[in-house]
TIPA-856556 format. One line per 2 residues: number of its first residue (from 1); for each residue x, y, z of N, C-alpha, C. Coordinates in steps of 0.1 Angstrom, whole numbers, plus 5000, padded with zeros to 4 digits. Layout:
NUM> X/Y/Z/X/Y/Z/X/Y/Z | ...;
REM end
This chain:
1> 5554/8077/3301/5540/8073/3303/5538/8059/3297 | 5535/8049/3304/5530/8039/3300/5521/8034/3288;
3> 5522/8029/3279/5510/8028/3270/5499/8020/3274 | 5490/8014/3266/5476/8009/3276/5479/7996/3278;
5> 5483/7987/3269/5485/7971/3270/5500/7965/3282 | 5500/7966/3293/5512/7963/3300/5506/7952/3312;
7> 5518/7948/3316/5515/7937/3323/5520/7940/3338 | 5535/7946/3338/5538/7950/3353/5546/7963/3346;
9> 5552/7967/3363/5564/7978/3355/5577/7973/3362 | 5576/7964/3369/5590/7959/3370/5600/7957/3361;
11> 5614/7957/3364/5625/7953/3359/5630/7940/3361 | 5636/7936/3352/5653/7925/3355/5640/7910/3358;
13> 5650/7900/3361/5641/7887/3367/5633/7889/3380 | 5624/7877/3381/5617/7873/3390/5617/7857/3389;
15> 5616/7855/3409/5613/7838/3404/5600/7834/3402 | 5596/7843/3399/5577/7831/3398/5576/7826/3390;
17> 5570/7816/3388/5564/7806/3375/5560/7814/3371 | 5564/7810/3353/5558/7818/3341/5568/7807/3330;
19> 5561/7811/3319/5564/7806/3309/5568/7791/3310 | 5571/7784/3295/5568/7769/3300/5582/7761/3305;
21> 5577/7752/3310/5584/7745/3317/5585/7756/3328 | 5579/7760/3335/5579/7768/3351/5597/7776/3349;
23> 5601/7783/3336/5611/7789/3335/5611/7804/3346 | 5621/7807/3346/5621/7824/3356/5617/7832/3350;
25> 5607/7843/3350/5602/7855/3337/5611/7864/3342 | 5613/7869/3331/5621/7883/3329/5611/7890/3326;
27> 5610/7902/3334/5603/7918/3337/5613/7923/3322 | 5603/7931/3315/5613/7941/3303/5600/7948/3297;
29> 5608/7958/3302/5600/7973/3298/5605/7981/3284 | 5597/7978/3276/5600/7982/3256/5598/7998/3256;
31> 5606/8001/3248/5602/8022/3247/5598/8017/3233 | 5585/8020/3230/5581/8020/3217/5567/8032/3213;
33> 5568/8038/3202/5560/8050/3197/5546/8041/3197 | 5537/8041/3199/5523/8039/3192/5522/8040/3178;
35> 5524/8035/3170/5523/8032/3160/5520/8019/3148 | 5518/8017/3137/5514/8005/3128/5528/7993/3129;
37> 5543/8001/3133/5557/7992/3131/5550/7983/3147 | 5546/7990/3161/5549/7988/3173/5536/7972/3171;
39> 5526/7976/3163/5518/7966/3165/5516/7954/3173 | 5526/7943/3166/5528/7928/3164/5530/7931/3185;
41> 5536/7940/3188/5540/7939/3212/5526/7938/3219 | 5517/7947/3209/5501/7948/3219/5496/7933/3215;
43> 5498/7930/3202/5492/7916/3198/5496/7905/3209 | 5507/7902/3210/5517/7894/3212/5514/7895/3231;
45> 5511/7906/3234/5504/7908/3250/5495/7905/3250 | 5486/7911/3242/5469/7901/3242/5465/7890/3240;
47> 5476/7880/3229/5474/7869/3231/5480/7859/3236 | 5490/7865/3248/5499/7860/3256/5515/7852/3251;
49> 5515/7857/3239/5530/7847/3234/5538/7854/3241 | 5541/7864/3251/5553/7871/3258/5555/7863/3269;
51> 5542/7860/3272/5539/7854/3288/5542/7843/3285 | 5536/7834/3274/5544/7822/3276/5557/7816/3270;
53> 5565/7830/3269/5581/7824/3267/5586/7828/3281 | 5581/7832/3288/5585/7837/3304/5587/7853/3304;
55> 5584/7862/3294/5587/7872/3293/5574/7882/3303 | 5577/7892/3309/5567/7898/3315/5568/7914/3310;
57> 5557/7913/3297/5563/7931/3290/5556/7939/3296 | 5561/7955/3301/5553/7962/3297/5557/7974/3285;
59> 5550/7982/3283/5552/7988/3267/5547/8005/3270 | 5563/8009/3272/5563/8023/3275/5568/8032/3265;
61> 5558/8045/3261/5560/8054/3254/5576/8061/3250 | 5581/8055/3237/5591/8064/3236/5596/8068/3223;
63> 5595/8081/3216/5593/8083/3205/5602/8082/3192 | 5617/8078/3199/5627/8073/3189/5634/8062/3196;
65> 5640/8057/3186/5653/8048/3192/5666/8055/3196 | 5667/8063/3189/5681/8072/3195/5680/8079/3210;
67> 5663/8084/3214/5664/8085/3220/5658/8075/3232 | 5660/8063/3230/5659/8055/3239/5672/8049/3246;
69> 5679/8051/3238/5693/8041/3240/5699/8048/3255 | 5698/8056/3259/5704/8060/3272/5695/8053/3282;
71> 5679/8050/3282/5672/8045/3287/5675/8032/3289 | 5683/8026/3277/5685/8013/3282/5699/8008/3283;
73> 5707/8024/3284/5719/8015/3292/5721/8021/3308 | 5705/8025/3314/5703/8030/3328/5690/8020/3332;
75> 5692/8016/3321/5679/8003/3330/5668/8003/3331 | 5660/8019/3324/5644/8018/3324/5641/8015/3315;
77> 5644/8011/3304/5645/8006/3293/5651/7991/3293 | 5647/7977/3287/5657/7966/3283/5652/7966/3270;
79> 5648/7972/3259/5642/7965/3250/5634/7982/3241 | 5644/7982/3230/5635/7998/3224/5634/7991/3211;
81> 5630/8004/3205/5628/8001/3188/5631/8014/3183 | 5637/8010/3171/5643/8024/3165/5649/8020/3149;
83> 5653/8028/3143/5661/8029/3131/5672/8025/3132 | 5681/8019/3122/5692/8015/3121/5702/8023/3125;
85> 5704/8032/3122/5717/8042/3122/5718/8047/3133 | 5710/8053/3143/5713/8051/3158/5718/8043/3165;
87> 5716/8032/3163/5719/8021/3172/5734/8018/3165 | 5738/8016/3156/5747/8015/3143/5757/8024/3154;
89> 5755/8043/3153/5762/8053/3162/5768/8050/3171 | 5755/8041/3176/5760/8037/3190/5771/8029/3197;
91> 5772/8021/3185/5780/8004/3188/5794/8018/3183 | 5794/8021/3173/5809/8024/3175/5814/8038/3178;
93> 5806/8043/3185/5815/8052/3200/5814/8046/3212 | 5813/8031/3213/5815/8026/3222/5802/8021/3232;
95> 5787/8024/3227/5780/8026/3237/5773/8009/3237 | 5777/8002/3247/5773/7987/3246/5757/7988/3241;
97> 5751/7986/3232/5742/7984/3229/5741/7974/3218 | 5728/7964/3214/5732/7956/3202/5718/7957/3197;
99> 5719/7952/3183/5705/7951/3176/5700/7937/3179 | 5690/7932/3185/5685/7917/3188/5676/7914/3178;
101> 5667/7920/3169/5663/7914/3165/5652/7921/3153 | 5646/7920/3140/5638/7926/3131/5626/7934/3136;
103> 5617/7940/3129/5606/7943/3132/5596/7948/3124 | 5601/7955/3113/5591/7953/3100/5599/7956/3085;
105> 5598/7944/3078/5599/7950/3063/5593/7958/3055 | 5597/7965/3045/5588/7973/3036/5588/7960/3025;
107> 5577/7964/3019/5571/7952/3007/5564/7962/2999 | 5561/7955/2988/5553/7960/2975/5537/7956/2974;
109> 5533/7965/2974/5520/7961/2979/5509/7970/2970 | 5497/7964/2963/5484/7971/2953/5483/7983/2961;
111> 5485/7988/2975/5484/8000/2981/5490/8007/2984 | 5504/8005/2978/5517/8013/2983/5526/8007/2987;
113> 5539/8014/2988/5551/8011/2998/5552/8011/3012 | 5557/8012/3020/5558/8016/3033/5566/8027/3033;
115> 5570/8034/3025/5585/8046/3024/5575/8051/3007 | 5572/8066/3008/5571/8070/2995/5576/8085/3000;
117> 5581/8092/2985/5585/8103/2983/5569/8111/2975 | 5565/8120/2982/5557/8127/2981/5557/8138/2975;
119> 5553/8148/2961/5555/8160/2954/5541/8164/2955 | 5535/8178/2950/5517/8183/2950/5515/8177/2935;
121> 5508/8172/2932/5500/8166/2915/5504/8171/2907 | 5506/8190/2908/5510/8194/2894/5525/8195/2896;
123> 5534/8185/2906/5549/8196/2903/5553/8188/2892 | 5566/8194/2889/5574/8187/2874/5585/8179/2879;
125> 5579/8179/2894/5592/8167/2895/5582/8157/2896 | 5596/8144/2890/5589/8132/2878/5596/8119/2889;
127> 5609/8126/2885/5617/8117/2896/5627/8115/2903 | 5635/8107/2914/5639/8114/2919/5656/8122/2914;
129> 5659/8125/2906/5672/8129/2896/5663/8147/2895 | 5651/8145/2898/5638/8164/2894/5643/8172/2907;
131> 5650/8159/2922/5648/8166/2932/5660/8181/2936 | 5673/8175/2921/5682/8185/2924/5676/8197/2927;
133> 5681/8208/2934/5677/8222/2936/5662/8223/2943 | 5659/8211/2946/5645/8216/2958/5648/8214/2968;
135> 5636/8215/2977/5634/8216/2993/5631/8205/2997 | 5637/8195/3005/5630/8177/3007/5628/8180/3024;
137> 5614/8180/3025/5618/8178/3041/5620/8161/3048 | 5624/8159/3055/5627/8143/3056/5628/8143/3074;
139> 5626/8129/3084/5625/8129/3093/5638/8134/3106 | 5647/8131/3094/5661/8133/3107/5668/8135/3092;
141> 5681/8142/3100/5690/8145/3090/5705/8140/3089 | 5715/8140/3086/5727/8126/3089/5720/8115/3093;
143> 5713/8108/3088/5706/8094/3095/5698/8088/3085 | 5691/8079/3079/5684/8071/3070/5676/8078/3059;
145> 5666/8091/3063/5654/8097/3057/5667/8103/3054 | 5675/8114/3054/5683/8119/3045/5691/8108/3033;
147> 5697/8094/3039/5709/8088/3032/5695/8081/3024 | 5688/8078/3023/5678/8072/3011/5675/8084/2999;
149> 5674/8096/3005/5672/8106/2993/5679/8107/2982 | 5696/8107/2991/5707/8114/2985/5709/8101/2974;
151> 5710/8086/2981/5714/8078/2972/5701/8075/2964 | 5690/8077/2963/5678/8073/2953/5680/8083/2939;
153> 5684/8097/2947/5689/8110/2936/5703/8100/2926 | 5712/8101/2936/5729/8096/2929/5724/8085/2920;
155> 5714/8069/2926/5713/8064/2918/5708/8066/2905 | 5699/8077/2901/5686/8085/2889/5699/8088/2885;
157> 5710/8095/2887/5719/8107/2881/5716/8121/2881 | 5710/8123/2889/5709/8132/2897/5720/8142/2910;
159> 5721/8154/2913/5728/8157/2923/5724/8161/2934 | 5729/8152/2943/5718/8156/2955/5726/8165/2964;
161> 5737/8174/2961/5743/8184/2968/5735/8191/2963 | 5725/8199/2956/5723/8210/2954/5708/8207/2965;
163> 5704/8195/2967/5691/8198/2975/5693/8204/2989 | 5683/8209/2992/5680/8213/3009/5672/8205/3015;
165> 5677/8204/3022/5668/8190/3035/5665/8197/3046 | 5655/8195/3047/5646/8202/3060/5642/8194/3071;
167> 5647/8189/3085/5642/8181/3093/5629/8185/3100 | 5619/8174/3096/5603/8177/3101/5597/8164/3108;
169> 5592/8167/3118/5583/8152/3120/5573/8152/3111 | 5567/8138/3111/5561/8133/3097/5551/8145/3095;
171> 5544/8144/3109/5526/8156/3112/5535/8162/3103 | 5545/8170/3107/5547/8184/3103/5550/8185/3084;
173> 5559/8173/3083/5559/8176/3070/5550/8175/3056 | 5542/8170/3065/5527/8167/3057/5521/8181/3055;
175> 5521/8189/3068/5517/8201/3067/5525/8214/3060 | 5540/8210/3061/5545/8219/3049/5544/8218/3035;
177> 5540/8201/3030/5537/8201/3016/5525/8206/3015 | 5514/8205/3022/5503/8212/3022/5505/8226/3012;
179> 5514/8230/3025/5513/8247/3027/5524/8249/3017 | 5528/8242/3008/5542/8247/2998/5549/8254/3002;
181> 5554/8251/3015/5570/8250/3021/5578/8240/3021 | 5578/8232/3014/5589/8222/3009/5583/8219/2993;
183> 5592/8214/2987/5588/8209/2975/5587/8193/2973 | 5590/8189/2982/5584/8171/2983/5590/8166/2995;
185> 5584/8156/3000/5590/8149/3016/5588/8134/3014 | 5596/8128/3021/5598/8113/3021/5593/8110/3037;
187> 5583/8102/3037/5577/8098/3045/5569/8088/3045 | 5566/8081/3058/5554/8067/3056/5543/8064/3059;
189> 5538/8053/3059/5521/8051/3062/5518/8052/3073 | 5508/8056/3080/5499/8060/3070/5495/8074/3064;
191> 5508/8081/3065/5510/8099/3059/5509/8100/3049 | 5515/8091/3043/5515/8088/3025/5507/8086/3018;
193> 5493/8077/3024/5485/8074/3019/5476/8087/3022 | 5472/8093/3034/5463/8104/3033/5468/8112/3021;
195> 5482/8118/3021/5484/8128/3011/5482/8124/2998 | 5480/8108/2994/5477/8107/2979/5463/8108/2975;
197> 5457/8102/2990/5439/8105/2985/5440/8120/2988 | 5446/8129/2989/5444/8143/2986/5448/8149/2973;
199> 5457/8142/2965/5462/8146/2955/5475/8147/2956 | 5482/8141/2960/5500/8146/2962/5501/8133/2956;
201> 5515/8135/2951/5519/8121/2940/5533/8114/2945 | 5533/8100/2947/5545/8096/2949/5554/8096/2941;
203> 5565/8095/2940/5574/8095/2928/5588/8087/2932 | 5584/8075/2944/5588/8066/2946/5594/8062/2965;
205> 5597/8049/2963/5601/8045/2976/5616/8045/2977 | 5628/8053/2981/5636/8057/2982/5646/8046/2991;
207> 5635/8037/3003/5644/8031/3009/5645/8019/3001 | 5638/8013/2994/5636/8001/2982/5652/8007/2972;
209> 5650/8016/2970/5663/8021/2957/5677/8023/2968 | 5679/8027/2975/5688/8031/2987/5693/8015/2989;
211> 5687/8004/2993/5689/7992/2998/5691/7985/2986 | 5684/7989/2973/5685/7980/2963/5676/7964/2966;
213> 5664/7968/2975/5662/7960/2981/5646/7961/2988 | 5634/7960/2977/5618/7962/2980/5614/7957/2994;
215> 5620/7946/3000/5616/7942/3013/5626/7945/3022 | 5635/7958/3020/5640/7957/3033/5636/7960/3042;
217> 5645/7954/3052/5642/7957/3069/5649/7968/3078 | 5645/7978/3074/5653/7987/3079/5651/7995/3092;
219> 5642/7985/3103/5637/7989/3119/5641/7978/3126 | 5647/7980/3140/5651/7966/3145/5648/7971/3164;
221> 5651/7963/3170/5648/7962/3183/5663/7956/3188 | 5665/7970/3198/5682/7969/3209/5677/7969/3220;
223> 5690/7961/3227/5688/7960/3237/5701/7965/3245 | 5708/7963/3259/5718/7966/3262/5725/7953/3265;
225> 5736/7956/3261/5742/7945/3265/5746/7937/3282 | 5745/7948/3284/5747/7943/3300/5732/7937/3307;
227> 5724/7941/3300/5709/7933/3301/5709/7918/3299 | 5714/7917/3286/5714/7902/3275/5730/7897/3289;
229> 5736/7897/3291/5748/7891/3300/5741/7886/3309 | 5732/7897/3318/5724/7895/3330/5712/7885/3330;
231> 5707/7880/3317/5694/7875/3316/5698/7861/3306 | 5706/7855/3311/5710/7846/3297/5690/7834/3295;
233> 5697/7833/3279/5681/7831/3273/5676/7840/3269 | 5675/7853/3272/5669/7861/3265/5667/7864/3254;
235> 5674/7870/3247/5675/7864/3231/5664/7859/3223 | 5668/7842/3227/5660/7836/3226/5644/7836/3227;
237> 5643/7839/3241/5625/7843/3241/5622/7858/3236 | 5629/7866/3237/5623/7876/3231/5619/7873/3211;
239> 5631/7869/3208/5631/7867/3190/5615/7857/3190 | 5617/7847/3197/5602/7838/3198/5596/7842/3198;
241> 5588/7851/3209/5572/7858/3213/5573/7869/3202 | 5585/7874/3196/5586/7888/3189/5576/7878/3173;
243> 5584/7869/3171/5579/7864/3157/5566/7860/3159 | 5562/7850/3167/5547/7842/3171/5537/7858/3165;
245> 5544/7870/3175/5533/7879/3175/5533/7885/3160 | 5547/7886/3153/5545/7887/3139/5537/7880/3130;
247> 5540/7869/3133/5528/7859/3120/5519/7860/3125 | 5512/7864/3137/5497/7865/3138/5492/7878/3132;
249> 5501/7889/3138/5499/7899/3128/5495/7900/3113 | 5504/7895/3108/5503/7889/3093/5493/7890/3089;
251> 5491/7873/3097/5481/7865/3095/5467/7870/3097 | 5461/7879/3107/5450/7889/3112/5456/7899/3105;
253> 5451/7903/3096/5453/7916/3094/5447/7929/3096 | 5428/7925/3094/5420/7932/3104/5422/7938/3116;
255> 5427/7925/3126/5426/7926/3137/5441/7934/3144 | 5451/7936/3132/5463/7943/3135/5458/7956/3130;
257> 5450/7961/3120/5448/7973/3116/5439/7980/3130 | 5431/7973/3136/5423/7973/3148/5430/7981/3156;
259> 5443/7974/3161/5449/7975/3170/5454/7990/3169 | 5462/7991/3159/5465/8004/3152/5458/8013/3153;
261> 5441/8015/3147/5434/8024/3155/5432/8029/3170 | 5429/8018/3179/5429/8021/3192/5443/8025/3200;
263> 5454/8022/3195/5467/8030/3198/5473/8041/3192 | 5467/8047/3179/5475/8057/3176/5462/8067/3174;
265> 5450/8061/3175/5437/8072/3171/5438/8077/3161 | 5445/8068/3151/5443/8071/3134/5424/8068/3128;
267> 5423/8076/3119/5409/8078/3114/5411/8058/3106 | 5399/8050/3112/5402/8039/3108/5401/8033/3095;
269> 5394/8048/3089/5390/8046/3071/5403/8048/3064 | 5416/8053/3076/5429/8057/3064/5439/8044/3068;
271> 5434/8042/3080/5441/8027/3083/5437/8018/3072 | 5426/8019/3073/5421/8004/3064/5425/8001/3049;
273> 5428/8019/3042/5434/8021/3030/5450/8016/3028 | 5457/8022/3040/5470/8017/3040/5476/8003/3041;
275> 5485/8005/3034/5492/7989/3035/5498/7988/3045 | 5498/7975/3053/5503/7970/3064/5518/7966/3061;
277> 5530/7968/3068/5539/7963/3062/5543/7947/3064 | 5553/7943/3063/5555/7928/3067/5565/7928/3076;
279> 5559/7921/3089/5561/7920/3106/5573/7908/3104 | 5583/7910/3112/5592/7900/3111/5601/7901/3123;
281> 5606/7889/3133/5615/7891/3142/5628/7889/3129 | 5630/7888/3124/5644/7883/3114/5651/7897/3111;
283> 5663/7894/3114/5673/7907/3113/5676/7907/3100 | 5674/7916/3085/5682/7918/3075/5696/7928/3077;
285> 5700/7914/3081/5721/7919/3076/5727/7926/3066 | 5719/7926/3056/5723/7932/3041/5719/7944/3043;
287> 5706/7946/3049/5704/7964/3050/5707/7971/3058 | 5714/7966/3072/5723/7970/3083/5736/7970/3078;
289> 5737/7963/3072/5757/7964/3065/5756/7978/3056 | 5743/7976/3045/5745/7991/3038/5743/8001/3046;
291> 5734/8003/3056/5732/8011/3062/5742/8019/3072 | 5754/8009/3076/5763/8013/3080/5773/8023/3070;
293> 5777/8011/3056/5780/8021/3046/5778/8037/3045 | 5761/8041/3049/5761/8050/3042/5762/8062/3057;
295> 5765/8053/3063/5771/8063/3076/5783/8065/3073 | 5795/8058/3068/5812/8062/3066/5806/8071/3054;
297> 5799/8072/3045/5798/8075/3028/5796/8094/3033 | 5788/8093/3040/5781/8106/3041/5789/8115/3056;
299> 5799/8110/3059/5807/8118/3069/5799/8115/3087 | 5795/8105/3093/5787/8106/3103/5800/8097/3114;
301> 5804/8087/3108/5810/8081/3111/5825/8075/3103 | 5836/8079/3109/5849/8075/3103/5852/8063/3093;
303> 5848/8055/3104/5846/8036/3101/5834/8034/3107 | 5830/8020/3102/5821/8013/3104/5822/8000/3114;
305> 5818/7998/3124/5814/7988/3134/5810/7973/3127 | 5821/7965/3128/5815/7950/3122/5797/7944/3121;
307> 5792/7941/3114/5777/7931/3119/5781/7927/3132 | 5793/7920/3137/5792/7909/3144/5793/7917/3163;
309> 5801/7931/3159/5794/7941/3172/5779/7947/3171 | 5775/7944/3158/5763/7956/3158/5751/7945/3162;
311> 5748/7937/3156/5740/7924/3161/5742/7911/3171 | 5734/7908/3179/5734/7899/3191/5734/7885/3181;
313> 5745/7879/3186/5746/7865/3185/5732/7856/3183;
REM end
C-alpha cells in the first residue's frame, strides 16, 4: 500500500523533462515504514528536491529492510531502508544488493538518545553488566538490537550468555515491560520517551557503547545493483535530493516533527518531547565495518563482505 506523499507508481526511466538541465527522470518506488527515520522522503517530495534532481519518487509501505531486499531485486522496489546487518547478509550470500547511502544518526541530545535500554524505576538493574540472568526483549535477534546488548554487557564486564532475549516489535515490547514480562528492552523514539514519562528508566544507549561511537549511523538505504547499472547517475541524484531533504529536516524541525505526526499518527505531545535524530545522506563506514564484525563475532556469518562490496561507489 502506498503511503500518502507519492508522485507516480511507475518504475525504471522515462523520457520526459524533469529535473535540471531537462535530464531523463528516473521512476523509483522506496519501501519505507512511516516513521521519524523515513521523514527527510515526505519532506524532500513536498518540497520538490527529488523532482528536481530528475528523480520521480513514490513512497511505498514496507516494514523492514530485510524484508524489502527481494522487492528490490524483482523490481517493485529500487530504493528501501533498513538496518545494516541485512543488507550486510545479503551482499555475502551473494544477493547483488548495495548500501547507497545514510539516513539517520543517533546523537546526544537534553532529550535522549535515539537507542535507550529501558528497566521499571524500581529494578536493581543499574547497568548494563545488572543485565546478566534477565529477560531483554529486543527487535530482531542475530542482527543489531541483539549484537548492541551482548557487546554494551561484554563491554560493562558483564556476561551476556546468561541473558534471554526475547524478539518483540517495539509496540509489543513496551507492553511486556509494562506487564513485567521482560526485565528491560532496548528500543527507540519515540517508545523510549513515552516509557520514561511513565516511569521506566534508561540505563543507557547500547548502540553509542556497541559502535564506541554517540553519532552513529547505523540505518542506510539499498538499492539493487542491477538498478544502479541500469540507471547510470543515480547515485548521484539520489545521495543529492536524499541530503537537500536532510538539512531541511534539520534545519525545520517543527515542521519535520509535523510530518511525523501526520504519517505515523503518533500523539503530537510525545513527538514534540522526543529527540529528533540527525538526518544525513552520508554513509558511516566505521559503523558498517563494525557492524559487519559483529556478524562473523556472534556466528551469523563465516566471513565478512569487504566495504567495497557492501557500499556503492
Amino acid at each position: 500500500m502506498a503511503l500518502s506523499l507519492s508522485l507516480t507508481a511507475a518504475c525504471g526511466s522515462s523520457p520526459a523533462d524533469g529535473g535540471e538541465g531537462g535530464q531523463e527522470i528516473i521512476a523509483i518506488t522506496a519501501g519505507v515504514a512511516a516513521s521519524p527515520t523515513s521523514a527527510p522522503l515526505f519532506i524532500g517530495v513536498e518540497q520538490g528536491f527529488f523532482e528536481e534532481e530528475g528523480i520521480d519518487l513514490t513512497l511505498d509501505d514496507s516494514a523492514t529492510g530485510a524484508g524489502a531486499i527481494p522487492q528490490l531485486i524483482n523490481g517493485q522496489l529500487q530504493v528501501a531502508l533498513g538496518a545494516l546487518s541485512p543488507a550486510i547478509t545479503a551482499v555475502a550470500e551473494g544477493i547483488p544488493v548495495v548500501m547507497v547511502s545514510g539516513s539517520v544518526n543517533d546523537r546526544e541530545d537534553p532529550a535522549g538518545t535515539q537507542y535507550q535500554t529501558l528497566v521499571p524505576g524500581d529494578s536493581d538493574i543499574e547497568s548494563f553488566s545488572d543485565l546478566a540472568g534477565h529477560t531483554v526483549g529486543v527487535n530482531s535477534l542475530r542482527c543489531c538490537w541483539e549484537f548492541w546488548i551482548r557487546e554494551a554487557i561484554e563491554q560493562e564486564g558483564g556476561d551476556a550468555s546468561t541473558v534471554e532475549f526475547l524478539q518483540l516489535p517495539f509496540p509489543d515490547a513496551a507492553t511486556a515491560l509494562r506487564q513485567g514480562d521482560v526485565d528491560a528492552i532496548s528500543t527507540l523514539q519515540p517508545f523510549a520517551t513515552a516509557l520514561r514519562q511513565e516511569g521506566f528508566r534508561d540505563i543507557g544507549d547500547s548502540a553509542a557503547i556497541a559502535f564506541d561511537n554517540p553519532n552513529n549511523g547505523n540505518t542506510t538505504y539499498y538499492m539493487a545493483q542491477q538498478f544502479i547499472e541500469e540507471n547510470p547517475g543515480v547515485l548521484e541524484r539520489w545521495r543529492t535530493a536524499l541530503q537537500r531533504s536532510s538539512d531541511y529536516a534539520n534545519e525545520h524541525p517543527e515542521e519535520t516533527r509535523s510530518y511525523i505526526v501526520d504519517q505515523t499518527g503518533t500523539d503530537a505531545a510525545l513527538v514534540d518531547a522526543a529527540p529528533l535524530p540527525m538526518y544525513t545522506a552520508e554513509i558511516d563506514r566505521e559503523t558498517i565495518e563494525r557492524e559487519a564484525e559483529f556478524l562473523v563475532k556472534y556466528g551469523v556469518l563465516e566471513e565478512a563482505p569487504g566495504l567495497d562490496e557492501i557500499i556503492a561507489p
